[in-house]
C-alpha positions in Angstrom: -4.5 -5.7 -43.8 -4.8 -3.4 -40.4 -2.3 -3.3 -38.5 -2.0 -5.6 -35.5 -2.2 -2.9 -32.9 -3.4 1.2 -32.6 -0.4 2.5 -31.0 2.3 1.5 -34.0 4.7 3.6 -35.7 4.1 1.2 -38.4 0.9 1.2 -40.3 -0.6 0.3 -44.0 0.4 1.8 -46.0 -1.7 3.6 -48.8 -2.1 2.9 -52.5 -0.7 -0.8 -51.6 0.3 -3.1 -54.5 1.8 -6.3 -53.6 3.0 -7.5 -57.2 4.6 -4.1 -57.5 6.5 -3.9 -54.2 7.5 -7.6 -55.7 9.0 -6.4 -58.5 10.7 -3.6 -56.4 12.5 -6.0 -54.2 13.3 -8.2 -57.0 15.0 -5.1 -59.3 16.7 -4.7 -55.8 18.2 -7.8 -55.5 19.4 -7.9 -58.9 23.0 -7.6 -60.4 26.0 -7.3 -58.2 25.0 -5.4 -55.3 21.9 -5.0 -53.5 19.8 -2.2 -53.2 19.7 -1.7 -49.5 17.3 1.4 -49.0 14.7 -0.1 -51.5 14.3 -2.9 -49.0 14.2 -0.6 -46.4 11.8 1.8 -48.2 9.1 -1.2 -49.0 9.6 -3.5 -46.2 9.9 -1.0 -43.1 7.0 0.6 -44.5 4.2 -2.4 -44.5 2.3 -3.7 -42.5 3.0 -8.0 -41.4 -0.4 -8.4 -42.9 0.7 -6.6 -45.9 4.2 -8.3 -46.0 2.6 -11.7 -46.4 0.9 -10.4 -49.2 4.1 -9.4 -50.9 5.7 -12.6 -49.7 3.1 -14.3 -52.1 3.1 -11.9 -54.9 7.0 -12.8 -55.2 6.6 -16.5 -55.1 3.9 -16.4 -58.0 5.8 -13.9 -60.0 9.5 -14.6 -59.3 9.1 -17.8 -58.3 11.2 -18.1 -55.3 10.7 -17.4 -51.5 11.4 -14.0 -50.7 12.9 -14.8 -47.0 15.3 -17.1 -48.7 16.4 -14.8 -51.4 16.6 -12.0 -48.6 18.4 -13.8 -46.5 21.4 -14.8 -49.0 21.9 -11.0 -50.2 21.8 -9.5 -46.8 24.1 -10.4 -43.9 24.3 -8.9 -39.8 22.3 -7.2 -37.9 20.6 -5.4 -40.8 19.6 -8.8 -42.5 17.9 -9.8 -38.6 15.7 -7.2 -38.7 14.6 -7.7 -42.2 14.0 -11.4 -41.4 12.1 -10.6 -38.6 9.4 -8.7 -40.0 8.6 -10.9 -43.0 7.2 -13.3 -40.2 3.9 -13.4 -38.5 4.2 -12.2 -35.1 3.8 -15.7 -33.7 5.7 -17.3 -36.1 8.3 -14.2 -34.8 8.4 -14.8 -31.3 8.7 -18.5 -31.7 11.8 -18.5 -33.3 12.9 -16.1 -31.5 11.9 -18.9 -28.6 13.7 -21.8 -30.6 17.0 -19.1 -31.2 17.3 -18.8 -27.2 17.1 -22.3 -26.1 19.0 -24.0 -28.8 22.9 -24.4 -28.8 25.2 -24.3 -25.9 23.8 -21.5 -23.3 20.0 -20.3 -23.0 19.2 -16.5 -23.2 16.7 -16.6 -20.4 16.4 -12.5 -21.3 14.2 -13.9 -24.4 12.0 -16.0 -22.7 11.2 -13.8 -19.9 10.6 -10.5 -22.6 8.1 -12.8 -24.6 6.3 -15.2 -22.2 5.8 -12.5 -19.0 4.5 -9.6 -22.0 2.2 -11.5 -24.1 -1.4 -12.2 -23.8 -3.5 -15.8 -23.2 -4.0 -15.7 -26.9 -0.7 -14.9 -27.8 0.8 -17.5 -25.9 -1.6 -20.0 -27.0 -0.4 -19.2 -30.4 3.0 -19.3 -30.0 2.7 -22.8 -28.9 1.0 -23.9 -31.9 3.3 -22.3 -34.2 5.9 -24.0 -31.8 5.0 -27.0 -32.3 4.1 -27.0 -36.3 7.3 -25.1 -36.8 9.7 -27.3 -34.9 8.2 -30.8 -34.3 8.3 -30.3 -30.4 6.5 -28.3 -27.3 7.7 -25.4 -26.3 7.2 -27.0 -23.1 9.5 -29.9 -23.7 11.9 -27.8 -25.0 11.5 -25.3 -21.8 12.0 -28.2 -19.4 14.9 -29.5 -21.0 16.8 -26.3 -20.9 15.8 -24.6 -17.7 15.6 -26.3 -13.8 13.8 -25.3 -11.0 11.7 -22.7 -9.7 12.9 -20.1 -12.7 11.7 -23.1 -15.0 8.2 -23.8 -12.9 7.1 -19.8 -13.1 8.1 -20.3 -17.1 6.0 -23.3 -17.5 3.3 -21.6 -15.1 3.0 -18.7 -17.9 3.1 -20.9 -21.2 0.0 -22.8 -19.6 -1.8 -19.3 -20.4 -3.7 -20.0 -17.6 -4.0 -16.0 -16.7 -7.2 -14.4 -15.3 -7.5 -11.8 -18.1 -11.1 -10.2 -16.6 -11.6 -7.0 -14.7 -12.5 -8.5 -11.3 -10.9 -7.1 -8.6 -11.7 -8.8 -5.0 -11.1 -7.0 -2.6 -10.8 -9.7 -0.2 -8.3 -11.5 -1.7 -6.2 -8.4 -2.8 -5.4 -8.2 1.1 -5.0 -11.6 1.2 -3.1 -11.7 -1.8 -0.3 -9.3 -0.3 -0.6 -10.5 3.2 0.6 -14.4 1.4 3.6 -13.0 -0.5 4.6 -11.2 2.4 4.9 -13.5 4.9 6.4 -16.0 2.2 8.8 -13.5 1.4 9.7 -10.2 3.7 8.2 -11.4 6.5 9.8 -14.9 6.8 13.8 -16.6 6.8 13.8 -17.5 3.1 11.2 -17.6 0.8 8.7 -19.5 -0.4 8.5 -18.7 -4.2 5.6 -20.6 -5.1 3.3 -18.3 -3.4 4.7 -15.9 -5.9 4.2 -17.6 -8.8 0.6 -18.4 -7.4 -0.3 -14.9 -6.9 1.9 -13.5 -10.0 1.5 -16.1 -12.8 -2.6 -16.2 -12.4 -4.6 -13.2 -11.0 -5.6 -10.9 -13.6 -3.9 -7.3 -14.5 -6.6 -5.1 -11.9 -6.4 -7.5 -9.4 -2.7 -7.5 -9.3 -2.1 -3.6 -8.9 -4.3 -3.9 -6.0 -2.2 -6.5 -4.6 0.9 -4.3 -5.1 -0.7 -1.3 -3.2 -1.7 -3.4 -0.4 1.4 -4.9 -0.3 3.2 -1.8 -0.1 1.2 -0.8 2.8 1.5 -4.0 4.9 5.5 -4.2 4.3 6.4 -0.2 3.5 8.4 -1.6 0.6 7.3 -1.4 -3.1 7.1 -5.3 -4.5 9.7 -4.8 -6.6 12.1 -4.0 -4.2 11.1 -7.4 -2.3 11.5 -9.6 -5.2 15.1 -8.3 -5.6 15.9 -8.6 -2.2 14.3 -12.1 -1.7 15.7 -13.7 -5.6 18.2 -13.6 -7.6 19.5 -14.4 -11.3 17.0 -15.6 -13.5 13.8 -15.8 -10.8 14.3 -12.6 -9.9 14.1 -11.8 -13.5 11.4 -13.0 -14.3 9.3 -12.1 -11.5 10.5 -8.3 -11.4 9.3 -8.3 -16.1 5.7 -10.3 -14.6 5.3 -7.2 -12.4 6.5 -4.0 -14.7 4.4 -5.7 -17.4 1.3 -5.6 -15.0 2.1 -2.1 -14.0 2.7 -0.6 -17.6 3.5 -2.8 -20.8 5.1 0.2 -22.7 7.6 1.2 -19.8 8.7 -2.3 -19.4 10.0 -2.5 -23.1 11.3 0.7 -23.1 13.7 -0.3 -19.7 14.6 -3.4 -21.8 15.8 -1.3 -24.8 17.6 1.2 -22.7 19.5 -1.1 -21.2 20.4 -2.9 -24.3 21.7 0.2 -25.5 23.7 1.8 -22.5 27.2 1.3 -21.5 29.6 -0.7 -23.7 28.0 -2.4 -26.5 25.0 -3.1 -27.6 22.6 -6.6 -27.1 21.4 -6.3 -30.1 19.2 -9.7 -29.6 17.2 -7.5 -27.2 17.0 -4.4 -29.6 16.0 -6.2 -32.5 13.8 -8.1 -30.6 11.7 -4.9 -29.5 12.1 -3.2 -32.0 10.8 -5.9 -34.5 8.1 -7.1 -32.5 6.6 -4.0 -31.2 6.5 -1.8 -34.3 3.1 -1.9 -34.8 1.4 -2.6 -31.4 2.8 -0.3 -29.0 6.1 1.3 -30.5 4.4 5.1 -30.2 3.7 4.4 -26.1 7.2 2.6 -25.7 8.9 6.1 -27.1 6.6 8.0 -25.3 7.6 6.2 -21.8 11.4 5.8 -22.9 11.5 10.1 -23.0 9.5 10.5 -20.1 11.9 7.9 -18.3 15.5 8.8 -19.6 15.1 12.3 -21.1 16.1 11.4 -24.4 14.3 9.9 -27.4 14.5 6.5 -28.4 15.2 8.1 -31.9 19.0 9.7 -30.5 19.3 6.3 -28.5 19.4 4.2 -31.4 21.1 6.3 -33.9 24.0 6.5 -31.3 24.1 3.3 -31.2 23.8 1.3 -34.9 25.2 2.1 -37.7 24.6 1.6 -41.7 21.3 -0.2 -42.7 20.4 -1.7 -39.2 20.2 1.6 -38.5 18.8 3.3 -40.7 15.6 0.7 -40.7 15.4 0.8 -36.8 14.8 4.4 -37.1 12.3 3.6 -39.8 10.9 1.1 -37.2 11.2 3.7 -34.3 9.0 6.2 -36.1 10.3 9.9 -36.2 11.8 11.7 -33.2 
Protein backbone atom coordinates (compact mmCIF):
# COMPACT_ATOMS: atom_id res chain seq x y z
CA UNK A 1 0.00 0.00 0.00
CA UNK A 2 3.22 2.55 0.78
CA UNK A 3 4.09 4.61 -1.41
CA UNK A 4 6.77 3.79 -4.00
CA UNK A 5 9.17 6.44 -2.77
CA UNK A 6 9.84 8.91 0.69
CA UNK A 7 10.12 12.05 -1.00
CA UNK A 8 6.37 12.14 -2.84
CA UNK A 9 3.79 14.72 -2.62
CA UNK A 10 1.58 11.83 -3.13
CA UNK A 11 1.07 9.47 -0.33
CA UNK A 12 -1.79 6.89 1.22
CA UNK A 13 -4.04 8.06 1.98
CA UNK A 14 -5.91 7.41 5.42
CA UNK A 15 -9.16 5.66 6.22
CA UNK A 16 -8.80 3.93 2.54
CA UNK A 17 -11.76 2.09 1.14
CA UNK A 18 -11.42 0.81 -2.25
CA UNK A 19 -15.19 -0.36 -2.88
CA UNK A 20 -16.13 3.08 -1.70
CA UNK A 21 -13.83 5.24 -3.81
CA UNK A 22 -15.44 2.60 -6.62
CA UNK A 23 -18.64 3.70 -6.06
CA UNK A 24 -17.37 7.36 -6.08
CA UNK A 25 -15.98 7.18 -9.46
CA UNK A 26 -18.84 5.21 -10.71
CA UNK A 27 -21.64 8.04 -9.33
CA UNK A 28 -19.04 10.26 -11.19
CA UNK A 29 -19.27 8.92 -14.36
CA UNK A 30 -22.90 8.55 -14.33
CA UNK A 31 -25.61 10.62 -16.37
CA UNK A 32 -24.78 13.22 -18.85
CA UNK A 33 -21.72 14.76 -17.68
CA UNK A 34 -18.89 13.68 -15.69
CA UNK A 35 -17.89 14.73 -12.47
CA UNK A 36 -14.47 15.97 -13.05
CA UNK A 37 -13.20 16.98 -9.45
CA UNK A 38 -14.44 13.72 -7.92
CA UNK A 39 -11.92 12.01 -10.17
CA UNK A 40 -9.56 14.34 -9.22
CA UNK A 41 -10.42 14.27 -5.57
CA UNK A 42 -9.99 10.19 -5.30
CA UNK A 43 -7.52 9.43 -7.94
CA UNK A 44 -4.84 12.38 -7.38
CA UNK A 45 -5.08 11.48 -3.87
CA UNK A 46 -3.93 7.52 -3.83
CA UNK A 47 -1.36 6.02 -3.88
CA UNK A 48 -0.51 3.41 -7.53
CA UNK A 49 -0.61 0.68 -4.97
CA UNK A 50 -3.87 1.93 -3.75
CA UNK A 51 -5.25 2.67 -7.27
CA UNK A 52 -4.85 -0.98 -8.27
CA UNK A 53 -6.86 -1.69 -5.43
CA UNK A 54 -9.63 0.52 -6.58
CA UNK A 55 -9.11 -0.62 -10.16
CA UNK A 56 -10.26 -4.13 -8.77
CA UNK A 57 -12.97 -3.04 -6.45
CA UNK A 58 -14.69 -1.51 -9.66
CA UNK A 59 -14.27 -4.53 -11.89
CA UNK A 60 -15.96 -6.75 -9.13
CA UNK A 61 -18.65 -4.35 -8.27
CA UNK A 62 -19.38 -2.46 -11.58
CA UNK A 63 -18.18 -4.91 -13.66
CA UNK A 64 -16.16 -3.05 -16.13
CA UNK A 65 -12.53 -1.84 -16.37
CA UNK A 66 -12.10 1.36 -14.84
CA UNK A 67 -9.25 2.64 -17.38
CA UNK A 68 -11.60 1.88 -20.16
CA UNK A 69 -14.61 3.55 -18.76
CA UNK A 70 -12.17 6.58 -17.76
CA UNK A 71 -10.91 6.82 -20.84
CA UNK A 72 -14.27 7.16 -22.89
CA UNK A 73 -15.63 10.06 -20.45
CA UNK A 74 -12.50 11.99 -20.34
CA UNK A 75 -10.68 13.50 -23.39
CA UNK A 76 -6.95 15.79 -23.63
CA UNK A 77 -4.50 16.42 -21.56
CA UNK A 78 -6.67 15.95 -18.41
CA UNK A 79 -7.73 12.39 -19.51
CA UNK A 80 -3.45 11.67 -19.96
CA UNK A 81 -2.84 12.27 -16.71
CA UNK A 82 -5.60 10.33 -15.30
CA UNK A 83 -4.59 7.40 -17.52
CA UNK A 84 -1.29 7.59 -16.35
CA UNK A 85 -1.61 7.02 -12.88
CA UNK A 86 -4.02 4.13 -12.86
CA UNK A 87 -0.83 2.15 -14.22
CA UNK A 88 1.93 0.65 -12.41
CA UNK A 89 5.00 2.65 -12.76
CA UNK A 90 6.55 0.12 -15.10
CA UNK A 91 3.66 -0.68 -16.85
CA UNK A 92 3.76 3.56 -17.02
CA UNK A 93 7.02 4.10 -18.43
CA UNK A 94 6.60 1.41 -20.99
CA UNK A 95 3.98 2.86 -22.76
CA UNK A 96 5.17 5.77 -22.37
CA UNK A 97 8.31 3.81 -24.35
CA UNK A 98 5.89 2.17 -26.92
CA UNK A 99 3.99 5.99 -27.36
CA UNK A 100 7.59 7.43 -28.48
CA UNK A 101 8.79 5.05 -30.88
CA UNK A 102 5.54 4.15 -32.64
CA UNK A 103 4.12 6.16 -35.70
CA UNK A 104 5.93 8.33 -37.96
CA UNK A 105 8.78 10.30 -35.86
CA UNK A 106 10.49 9.11 -32.53
CA UNK A 107 10.53 11.42 -29.38
CA UNK A 108 14.05 10.61 -28.44
CA UNK A 109 13.20 13.27 -25.29
CA UNK A 110 11.18 10.11 -23.80
CA UNK A 111 13.62 7.65 -24.09
CA UNK A 112 16.43 9.59 -22.85
CA UNK A 113 14.13 11.05 -19.58
CA UNK A 114 13.29 7.25 -18.78
CA UNK A 115 16.24 5.00 -19.67
CA UNK A 116 19.35 7.58 -18.45
CA UNK A 117 16.93 8.25 -14.82
CA UNK A 118 15.94 4.83 -13.80
CA UNK A 119 17.59 2.20 -11.82
CA UNK A 120 19.05 -1.61 -12.84
CA UNK A 121 15.78 -2.84 -11.41
CA UNK A 122 13.69 -0.48 -13.00
CA UNK A 123 14.89 -0.99 -16.24
CA UNK A 124 14.92 -4.62 -15.90
CA UNK A 125 11.30 -4.18 -15.29
CA UNK A 126 10.39 -2.13 -17.93
CA UNK A 127 11.62 -4.68 -20.21
CA UNK A 128 9.53 -7.33 -18.95
CA UNK A 129 6.41 -5.37 -18.85
CA UNK A 130 7.70 -4.46 -22.54
CA UNK A 131 7.66 -7.43 -23.69
CA UNK A 132 4.29 -8.98 -22.01
CA UNK A 133 2.58 -5.80 -22.94
CA UNK A 134 3.53 -5.56 -26.56
CA UNK A 135 4.70 -8.94 -27.92
CA UNK A 136 8.29 -7.44 -28.75
CA UNK A 137 11.79 -6.23 -26.99
CA UNK A 138 12.17 -2.97 -26.21
CA UNK A 139 15.37 -3.65 -27.74
CA UNK A 140 14.07 -4.67 -31.06
CA UNK A 141 11.85 -1.97 -31.10
CA UNK A 142 14.94 0.53 -30.05
CA UNK A 143 17.02 -0.76 -32.93
CA UNK A 144 14.54 -0.43 -35.46
CA UNK A 145 13.84 3.21 -34.69
CA UNK A 146 17.08 4.74 -33.74
CA UNK A 147 20.82 4.34 -35.72
CA UNK A 148 24.11 4.74 -34.61
CA UNK A 149 25.97 5.83 -31.75
CA UNK A 150 22.71 7.71 -30.14
CA UNK A 151 21.12 4.11 -30.64
CA UNK A 152 24.38 2.07 -29.10
CA UNK A 153 24.48 4.39 -25.68
CA UNK A 154 20.48 3.52 -25.61
CA UNK A 155 20.94 -0.06 -26.02
CA UNK A 156 24.08 0.20 -23.61
CA UNK A 157 21.53 1.52 -20.79
CA UNK A 158 18.56 -1.01 -21.40
CA UNK A 159 21.18 -3.83 -20.79
CA UNK A 160 21.05 -2.50 -17.10
CA UNK A 161 24.43 -3.41 -16.94
CA UNK A 162 25.24 -0.35 -14.35
CA UNK A 163 27.71 -0.62 -11.39
CA UNK A 164 25.13 0.45 -8.76
CA UNK A 165 27.85 -0.13 -5.59
CA UNK A 166 29.63 2.51 -3.67
CA UNK A 167 33.20 1.73 -4.82
CA UNK A 168 35.03 4.47 -5.84
CA UNK A 169 38.79 3.66 -7.35
CA UNK A 170 40.73 6.00 -7.22
CA UNK A 171 42.93 4.78 -9.83
CA UNK A 172 40.60 4.49 -12.35
CA UNK A 173 38.68 7.86 -11.55
CA UNK A 174 41.99 9.46 -13.07
CA UNK A 175 42.06 7.15 -15.53
CA UNK A 176 38.54 7.47 -16.20
CA UNK A 177 38.79 11.29 -17.05
CA UNK A 178 42.25 11.15 -18.49
CA UNK A 179 40.21 8.45 -21.38
CA UNK A 180 37.30 10.81 -22.14
CA UNK A 181 39.51 13.54 -22.44
CA UNK A 182 41.81 12.59 -24.80
CA UNK A 183 38.87 10.86 -26.82
CA UNK A 184 37.11 14.04 -26.70
CA UNK A 185 38.85 17.61 -25.78
CA UNK A 186 41.99 16.55 -26.25
CA UNK A 187 41.74 14.92 -29.73
CA UNK A 188 40.28 16.10 -33.68
CA UNK A 189 36.90 14.39 -33.24
CA UNK A 190 35.73 12.21 -30.89
CA UNK A 191 35.68 8.87 -30.05
CA UNK A 192 32.14 8.37 -28.33
CA UNK A 193 32.52 4.94 -27.29
CA UNK A 194 34.88 5.88 -24.62
CA UNK A 195 31.97 7.84 -23.33
CA UNK A 196 29.50 5.48 -23.31
CA UNK A 197 32.21 3.04 -21.70
CA UNK A 198 32.82 5.35 -18.88
CA UNK A 199 29.18 6.89 -18.70
CA UNK A 200 26.80 3.91 -19.41
CA UNK A 201 28.65 1.54 -16.65
CA UNK A 202 30.62 2.95 -13.66
CA UNK A 203 28.58 3.46 -10.73
CA UNK A 204 26.97 6.96 -9.36
CA UNK A 205 30.36 7.71 -6.65
CA UNK A 206 32.64 6.69 -9.06
CA UNK A 207 31.34 8.86 -11.75
CA UNK A 208 31.36 12.29 -9.70
CA UNK A 209 34.91 11.56 -9.14
CA UNK A 210 35.46 11.19 -12.66
CA UNK A 211 33.82 14.56 -13.35
CA UNK A 212 36.03 16.41 -10.73
CA UNK A 213 39.09 14.95 -12.12
CA UNK A 214 38.12 15.61 -15.37
CA UNK A 215 37.46 19.14 -14.67
CA UNK A 216 40.94 19.46 -13.42
CA UNK A 217 42.85 17.75 -16.23
CA UNK A 218 40.81 19.88 -19.06
CA UNK A 219 39.63 23.20 -16.88
CA UNK A 220 36.19 22.60 -18.47
CA UNK A 221 33.19 21.12 -16.54
CA UNK A 222 32.08 17.68 -18.58
CA UNK A 223 29.09 19.01 -19.45
CA UNK A 224 30.43 21.65 -21.31
CA UNK A 225 32.66 19.00 -23.31
CA UNK A 226 29.93 16.81 -24.27
CA UNK A 227 28.07 19.84 -25.87
CA UNK A 228 30.98 21.04 -27.55
CA UNK A 229 32.10 17.51 -28.86
CA UNK A 230 28.05 16.11 -29.84
CA UNK A 231 25.20 17.18 -31.00
CA UNK A 232 21.35 16.28 -31.45
CA UNK A 233 20.25 13.34 -29.84
CA UNK A 234 23.95 11.97 -28.46
CA UNK A 235 24.53 14.97 -26.89
CA UNK A 236 21.27 14.51 -25.27
CA UNK A 237 21.59 11.73 -23.98
CA UNK A 238 24.91 11.96 -22.63
CA UNK A 239 24.45 15.58 -21.04
CA UNK A 240 20.58 13.64 -18.98
CA UNK A 241 23.35 10.36 -18.02
CA UNK A 242 25.46 13.09 -16.41
CA UNK A 243 22.75 15.62 -14.51
CA UNK A 244 21.09 12.31 -13.46
CA UNK A 245 24.50 11.13 -11.80
CA UNK A 246 25.09 14.54 -10.36
CA UNK A 247 21.42 15.17 -8.84
CA UNK A 248 18.24 13.12 -9.99
CA UNK A 249 15.82 15.85 -8.63
CA UNK A 250 17.51 18.87 -10.56
CA UNK A 251 17.57 16.95 -13.68
CA UNK A 252 13.70 16.54 -13.77
CA UNK A 253 13.11 19.82 -12.61
CA UNK A 254 15.40 21.35 -15.85
CA UNK A 255 13.17 19.00 -17.97
CA UNK A 256 9.91 20.51 -16.64
CA UNK A 257 11.03 24.05 -16.85
CA UNK A 258 11.79 23.81 -20.14
CA UNK A 259 8.63 22.13 -21.05
CA UNK A 260 6.92 24.97 -19.66
CA UNK A 261 8.92 28.19 -20.88
CA UNK A 262 8.53 30.18 -23.94
CA UNK A 263 5.65 29.49 -26.33
CA UNK A 264 3.69 26.49 -25.58
CA UNK A 265 3.90 23.84 -23.61
CA UNK A 266 5.33 19.93 -24.36
CA UNK A 267 2.96 18.63 -22.47
CA UNK A 268 4.39 14.87 -23.24
CA UNK A 269 7.31 15.97 -21.06
CA UNK A 270 5.01 17.62 -18.25
CA UNK A 271 2.85 14.87 -17.94
CA UNK A 272 5.47 12.63 -18.10
CA UNK A 273 7.18 14.09 -14.87
CA UNK A 274 4.64 14.91 -13.31
CA UNK A 275 2.92 11.52 -13.50
CA UNK A 276 5.77 9.48 -12.91
CA UNK A 277 7.49 11.31 -10.14
CA UNK A 278 4.59 12.09 -7.87
CA UNK A 279 5.41 9.89 -5.35
CA UNK A 280 9.16 9.17 -5.56
CA UNK A 281 10.81 12.36 -5.65
CA UNK A 282 8.16 15.18 -6.55
CA UNK A 283 9.02 17.10 -2.95
CA UNK A 284 13.09 17.24 -4.04
CA UNK A 285 12.21 18.08 -7.75
CA UNK A 286 10.08 21.38 -6.34
CA UNK A 287 12.65 21.95 -3.94
CA UNK A 288 15.52 22.09 -6.82
CA UNK A 289 13.08 23.77 -9.47
CA UNK A 290 12.88 27.04 -6.68
CA UNK A 291 16.29 26.94 -5.73
CA UNK A 292 17.07 26.87 -9.60
CA UNK A 293 14.52 29.38 -11.28
CA UNK A 294 13.22 31.33 -8.30
CA UNK A 295 9.79 30.41 -8.68
CA UNK A 296 7.68 27.39 -7.59
CA UNK A 297 6.84 24.69 -9.68
CA UNK A 298 3.24 25.42 -8.22
CA UNK A 299 3.08 29.24 -10.24
CA UNK A 300 4.89 27.30 -13.18
CA UNK A 301 2.28 25.08 -13.87
CA UNK A 302 -0.79 26.99 -13.04
CA UNK A 303 0.54 29.61 -15.62
CA UNK A 304 0.67 27.23 -17.81
CA UNK A 305 -2.54 24.63 -17.95
CA UNK A 306 -5.74 25.28 -17.62
CA UNK A 307 -9.21 23.45 -16.51
CA UNK A 308 -8.84 19.90 -15.02
CA UNK A 309 -5.24 19.14 -16.32
CA UNK A 310 -4.58 21.71 -14.22
CA UNK A 311 -6.14 21.55 -11.52
CA UNK A 312 -4.82 17.67 -10.94
CA UNK A 313 -1.13 18.64 -11.80
CA UNK A 314 -1.35 20.94 -8.96
CA UNK A 315 -2.82 18.11 -6.96
CA UNK A 316 0.15 16.14 -8.28
CA UNK A 317 2.64 19.02 -7.53
CA UNK A 318 1.72 19.16 -3.87
CA UNK A 319 1.04 22.71 -2.33
CA UNK A 320 3.22 25.76 -3.15
Amino acid sequence: MAAIGKRGTVTEAAGFNADADAQKLKDAMKGAGTNEAVIIDVIAHRTIAQRQQIKEAYKRTVGKDLAHDLSSELSGNFRSVVLGLLMLAPVYDAHELKNAIKGAGTEEACLIDILASRSNNEIKVINTVYKTEFGKSLEDDICGDTSGMFKRVLVSLLTAGRDESDTVNEAQAVQDAKEIYEAGEARWGTDEVKFLTVLCVRNQKHLLRVFEEYQKISGKDIEESIKREMSGCLEDVFLAIVKCIRNKPAFFAERLYKSMKGLGTTDSVLIRIMVARAEIDMLDIKAQFLKMYGKTLHSFIKGDTSGDYRKILLVLCGGE
